[in-house]
C-alpha positions, 0 to 999 in steps of 0.5 A, spaced: 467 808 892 471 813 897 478 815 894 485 809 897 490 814 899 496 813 897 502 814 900 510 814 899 514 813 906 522 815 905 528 816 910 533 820 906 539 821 907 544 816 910 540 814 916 540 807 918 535 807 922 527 805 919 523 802 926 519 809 926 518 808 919 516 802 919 510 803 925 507 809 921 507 805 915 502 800 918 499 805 922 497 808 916 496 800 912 491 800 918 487 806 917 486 803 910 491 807 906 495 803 900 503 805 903 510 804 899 516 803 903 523 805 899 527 803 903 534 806 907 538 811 904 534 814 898 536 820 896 531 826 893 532 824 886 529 817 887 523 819 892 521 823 888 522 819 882 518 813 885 513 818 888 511 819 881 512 813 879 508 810 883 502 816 884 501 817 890 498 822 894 503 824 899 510 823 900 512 822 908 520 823 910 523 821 916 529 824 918 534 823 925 541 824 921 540 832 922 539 834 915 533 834 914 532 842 912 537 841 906 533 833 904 526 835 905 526 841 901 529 839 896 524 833 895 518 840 895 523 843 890 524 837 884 516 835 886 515 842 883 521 842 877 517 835 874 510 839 874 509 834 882 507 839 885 500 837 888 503 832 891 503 833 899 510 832 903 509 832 910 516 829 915 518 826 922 523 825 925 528 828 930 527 834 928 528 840 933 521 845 933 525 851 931 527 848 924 518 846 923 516 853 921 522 852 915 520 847 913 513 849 913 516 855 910 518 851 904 514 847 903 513 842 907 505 841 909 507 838 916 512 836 921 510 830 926 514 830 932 516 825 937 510 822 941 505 823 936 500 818 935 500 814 929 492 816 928 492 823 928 497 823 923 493 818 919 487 823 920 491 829 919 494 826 912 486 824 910 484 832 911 490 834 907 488 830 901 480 831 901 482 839 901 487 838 896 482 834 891 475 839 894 472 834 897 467 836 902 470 834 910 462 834 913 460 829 909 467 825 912 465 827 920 461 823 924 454 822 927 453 828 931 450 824 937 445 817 939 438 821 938 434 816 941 433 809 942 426 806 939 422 801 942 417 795 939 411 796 944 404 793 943 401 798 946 403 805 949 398 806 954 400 799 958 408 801 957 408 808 959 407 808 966 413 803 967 418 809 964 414 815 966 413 813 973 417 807 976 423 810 971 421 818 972 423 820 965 419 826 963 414 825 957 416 829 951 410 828 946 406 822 943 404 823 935 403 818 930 407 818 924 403 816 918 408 815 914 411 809 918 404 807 920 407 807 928 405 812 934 410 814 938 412 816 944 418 820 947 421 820 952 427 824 955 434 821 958 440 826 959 442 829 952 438 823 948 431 819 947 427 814 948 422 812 943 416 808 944 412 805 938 407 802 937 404 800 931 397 803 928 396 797 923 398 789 924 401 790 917 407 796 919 413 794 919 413 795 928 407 790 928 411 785 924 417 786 928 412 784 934 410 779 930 416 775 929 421 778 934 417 780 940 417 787 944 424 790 945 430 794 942 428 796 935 433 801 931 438 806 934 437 813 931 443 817 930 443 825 929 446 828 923 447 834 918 446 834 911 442 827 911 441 827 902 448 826 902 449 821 907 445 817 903 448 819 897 455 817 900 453 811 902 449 809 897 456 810 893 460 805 898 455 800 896 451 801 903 444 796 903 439 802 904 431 802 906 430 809 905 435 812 899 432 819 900 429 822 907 422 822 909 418 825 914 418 822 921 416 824 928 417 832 930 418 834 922 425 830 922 427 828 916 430 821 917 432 814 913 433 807 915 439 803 913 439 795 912 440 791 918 445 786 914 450 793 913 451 793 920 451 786 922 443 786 924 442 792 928 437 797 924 440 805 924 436 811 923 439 817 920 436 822 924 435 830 922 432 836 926 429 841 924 435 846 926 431 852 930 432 859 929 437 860 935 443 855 933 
């Protein structure tokens, strides 16, 4: 299963003030990281106690008394004299962008500014940590687009004039992909497709869902790189999955279907393209 991040918010020093803490401390709750707040006037010897204590990954300081470049260095120092050094220590607060290179320079993985917001500490905060434990980011990067739409239809000669000429979309290709037992039909529409299939045999799988379902949206398609290991991440989150390894589908793309009951019965196809020579 995907590592939980775990991170430590403090306030240091004799602020008296923890709204701010508190907002980022649910909005990383929210972002699905387990959080520890110590609470008002920590000195650096307990954060960095409680820090280890509790194993986490990230130590987050917020500071508005001005003391920020004597406390949060000082955390880094007593982290690295406890052999704690891989924890990661980012801060905020009111802190003037002329002391963010210092703290940098000490130690401190990143300074967030006023008005940051709260998801993309979040994101920065998951980065870090993946990098730290070598985790490969691409496989943590989104599908790169809706690669086509596909579409449950008897019969793909009484289909087709509908699309190409009352709709005027262009007309990619036709072919039949055995391994699924359809002919499709594609069809282009901005950056993305449409996918008109048909079935070959009453027993493949789209004859079935005409069968019970009638004519209609069948699966979405997503594009994506690396699709091996998107699988093997899913299947490592407990994702329910048709294809558990690629096979070939239309235009020599490799492609997976995932369980309808994974995402609330929609069908998702991973779609990926052969890259051509020139990207």
């Amino acid at each position: 299963m995907e590592k939980t991040i775990r991170v430590l918010i403090a306030k240091p020093g004799l602020d008296g003030h923890d709204r701010g803490a508190l907002v980022i401390a649910q909005a990383l709750r929210d972002y699905g990281m387990e959080v520890i707040y110590t609470g008002l006037r920590q000195t650096p010897a307990q954060i960095a106690a409680s820090a280890i204590q509790e194993d986490v990954d990230v130590i987050g300081l917020s500071c508005l008394s001005g003391a920020h470049n004597e406390l949060f260095p000082e955390i880094v120092e007593l982290l690295k004299e406890r052999g704690a050094d891989d924890i990661i220590v980012v801060g905020g607060g009111v802190i003037p962008w002329e002391d963010i290179p210092f703290l940098e320079s000490r130690g401190i993985k990143k300074v967030f500014t006023p008005g940051t917001p709260t998801k993309d500490t979040a994101v920065f905060i998951e980065k870090a940590v993946y990098e730290r434990d070598g985790v490969d980011m691409s496989k943590k990067e989104p599908p790169k687009k809706i690669d086509h739409i596909g579409i449950a239809v008897k019969s793909l000669e009484e289909a087709l004039p509908f699309y190409a000429n009352d709709m005027h979309l262009k007309l990619e290709a036709i072919e039949e992909v055995q391994s699924e037992g359809v002919k499709v039909a594609f069809l282009k529409v901005g950056e993305t497709r449409i996918e008109l299939l048909e079935a070959l045999s009453d027993d493949s799988p789209i004859a079935k869902f005409i069968e019970k379902r009638g004519e209609g949206i069948h699966h979405v398609a997503l594009g994506v790189d690396n699709i091996e290991e998107r699988l093997n991440e899913l299947k490592q989150n407990g994702v329910s999955l048709i294809h558990e390894t690629p096979v070939n589908g239309a235009g020599g793309a490799k492609i997976a279907f995932l369980h309808p009951k994974a995402s609330r019965g929609v069908l998702y196809e991973l779609c990926e393209k052969e890259k051509k020579e020139d990207e």
